[in-house]
C-alpha positions in Angstrom: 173.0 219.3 174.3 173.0 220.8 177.5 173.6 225.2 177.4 176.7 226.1 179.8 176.6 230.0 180.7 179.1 232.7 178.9 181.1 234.2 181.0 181.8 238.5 180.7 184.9 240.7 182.1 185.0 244.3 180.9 187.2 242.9 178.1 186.7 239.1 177.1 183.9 236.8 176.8 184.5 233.3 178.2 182.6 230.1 177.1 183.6 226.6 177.7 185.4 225.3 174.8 183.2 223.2 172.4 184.2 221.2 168.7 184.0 224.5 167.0 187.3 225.5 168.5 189.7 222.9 167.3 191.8 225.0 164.8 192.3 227.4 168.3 193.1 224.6 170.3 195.6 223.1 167.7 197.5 226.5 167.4 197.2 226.8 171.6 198.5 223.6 172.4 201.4 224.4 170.0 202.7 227.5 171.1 206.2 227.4 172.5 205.1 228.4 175.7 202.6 225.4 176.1 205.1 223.1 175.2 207.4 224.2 177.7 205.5 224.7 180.7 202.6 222.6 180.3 203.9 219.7 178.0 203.4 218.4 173.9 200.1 216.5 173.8 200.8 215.6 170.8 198.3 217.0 169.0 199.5 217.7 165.5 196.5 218.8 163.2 192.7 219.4 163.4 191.8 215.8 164.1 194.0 215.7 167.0 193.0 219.1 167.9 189.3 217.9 167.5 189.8 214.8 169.3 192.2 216.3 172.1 188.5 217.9 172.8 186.2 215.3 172.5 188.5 212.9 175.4 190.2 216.2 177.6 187.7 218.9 177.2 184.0 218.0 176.9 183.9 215.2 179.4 184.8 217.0 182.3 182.7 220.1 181.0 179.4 217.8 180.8 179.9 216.1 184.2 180.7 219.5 186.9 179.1 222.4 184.5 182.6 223.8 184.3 185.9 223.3 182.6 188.3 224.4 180.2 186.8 227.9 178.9 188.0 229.6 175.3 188.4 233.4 176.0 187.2 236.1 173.5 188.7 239.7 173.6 185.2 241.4 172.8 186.5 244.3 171.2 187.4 242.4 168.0 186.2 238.9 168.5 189.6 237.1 168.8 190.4 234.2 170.6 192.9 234.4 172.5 193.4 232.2 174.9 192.4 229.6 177.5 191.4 229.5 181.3 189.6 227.4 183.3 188.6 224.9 186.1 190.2 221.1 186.2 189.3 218.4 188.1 192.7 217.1 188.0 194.3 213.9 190.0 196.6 214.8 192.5 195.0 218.0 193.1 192.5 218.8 196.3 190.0 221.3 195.2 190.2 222.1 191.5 193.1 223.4 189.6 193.0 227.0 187.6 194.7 226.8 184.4 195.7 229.1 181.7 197.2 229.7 178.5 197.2 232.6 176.4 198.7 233.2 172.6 202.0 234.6 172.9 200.5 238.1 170.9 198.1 238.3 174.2 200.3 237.9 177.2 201.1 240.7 179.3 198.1 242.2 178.9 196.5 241.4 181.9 194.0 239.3 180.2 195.1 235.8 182.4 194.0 237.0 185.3 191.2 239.2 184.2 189.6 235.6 182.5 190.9 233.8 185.7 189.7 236.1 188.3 186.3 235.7 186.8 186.6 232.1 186.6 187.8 232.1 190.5 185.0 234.1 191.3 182.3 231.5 189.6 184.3 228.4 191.2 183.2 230.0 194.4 179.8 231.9 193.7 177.6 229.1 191.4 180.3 225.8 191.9 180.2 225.5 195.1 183.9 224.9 195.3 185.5 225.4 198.3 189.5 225.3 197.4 191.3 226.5 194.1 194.3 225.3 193.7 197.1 226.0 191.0 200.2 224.1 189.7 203.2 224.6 187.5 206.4 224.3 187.0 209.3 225.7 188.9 210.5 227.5 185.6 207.3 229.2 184.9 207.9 232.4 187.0 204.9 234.2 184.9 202.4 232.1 185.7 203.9 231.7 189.8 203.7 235.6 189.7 199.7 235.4 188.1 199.0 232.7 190.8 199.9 235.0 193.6 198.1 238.0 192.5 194.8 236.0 192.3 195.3 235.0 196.0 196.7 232.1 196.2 199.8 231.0 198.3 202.3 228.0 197.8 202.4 225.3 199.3 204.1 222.6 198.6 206.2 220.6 196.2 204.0 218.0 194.2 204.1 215.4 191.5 200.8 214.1 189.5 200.0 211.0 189.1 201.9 209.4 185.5 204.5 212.1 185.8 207.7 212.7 187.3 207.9 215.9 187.2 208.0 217.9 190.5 205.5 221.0 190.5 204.7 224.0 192.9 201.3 223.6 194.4 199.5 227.1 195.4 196.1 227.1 196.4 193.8 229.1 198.0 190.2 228.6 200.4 186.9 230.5 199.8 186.7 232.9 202.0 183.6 232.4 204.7 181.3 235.2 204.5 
């Protein structure tokens, strides 16, 4: 299997999510939060978890080198959360996501992890445009966008759903 680089910040470790993190995932993708803002994936036990990973997760993460990364608060070990890169339809450029255990938020560990993850997307991807989408209600995540650069856009819907979302993005800037 192919070695994908660890990410550092001065607080958390970042590496792309792998089988091994299927209990995190399961408890993730059920947090209230996620349910709300990002939707029920139905994912249900450690099965689901495992196989949410094997047809959403890895895929992606073997074909572009980059994708949906677990982060680590070093100082204990602890996952905590999620952030990454997605190659998402309806998108231009590639959409930043993140999630983060409800003990964890506030913290300023989203955009620590997705600063360093905007960073890479520009630096060793080659990606020109990141973009961001969420829902109107999500004012947390509106507010992280923003402070990592990006601007709104425009009012979008993905492909398969109905609901309407705020697209931010933002352009690499030229040296």
């Amino acid at each position: 299997m192919k070695s994908y680089p660890i990410l550092d910040t001065e607080r958390l470790t970042l590496k792309l999510t792998d089988l091994d993190d299927a209990s995190f995932v399961l408890e993730l993708l059920n947090t209230p939060k996620w349910k709300q803002y990002i939707g029920d994936r139905n994912v249900h036990n450690l099965e689901d978890a495992t196989q949410y990973i094997k047809e959403r997760m890895l895929p992606q993460s073997e074909r572009l080198g980059y994708g949906n990364y677990i982060v680590i608060r070093k100082e204990d070990g602890v996952k905590i959360g999620s952030c990454g890169l997605y190659d998402r339809e309806g998108v231009e450029g590639v959409d930043v996501g993140f999630a983060f255990l409800p003990g964890y938020e506030g913290k300023g560990y989203a955009y620590e992890a997705s600063q360093k993850i905007m960073e890479m997307a520009f630096t060793d991807f080659g990606i020109s445009k990141v973009s961001g989408v969420t829902v109107k209600e999500n004012v947390a995540s509106q507010g992280l966008l923003k402070k990592l650069g990006l601007t709104f856009k425009k009012y979008v819907n993905l492909p398969n759903d109905d609901e309407e979302l705020m697209l931010f993005s933002v352009q690499k800037k030229e040296d």
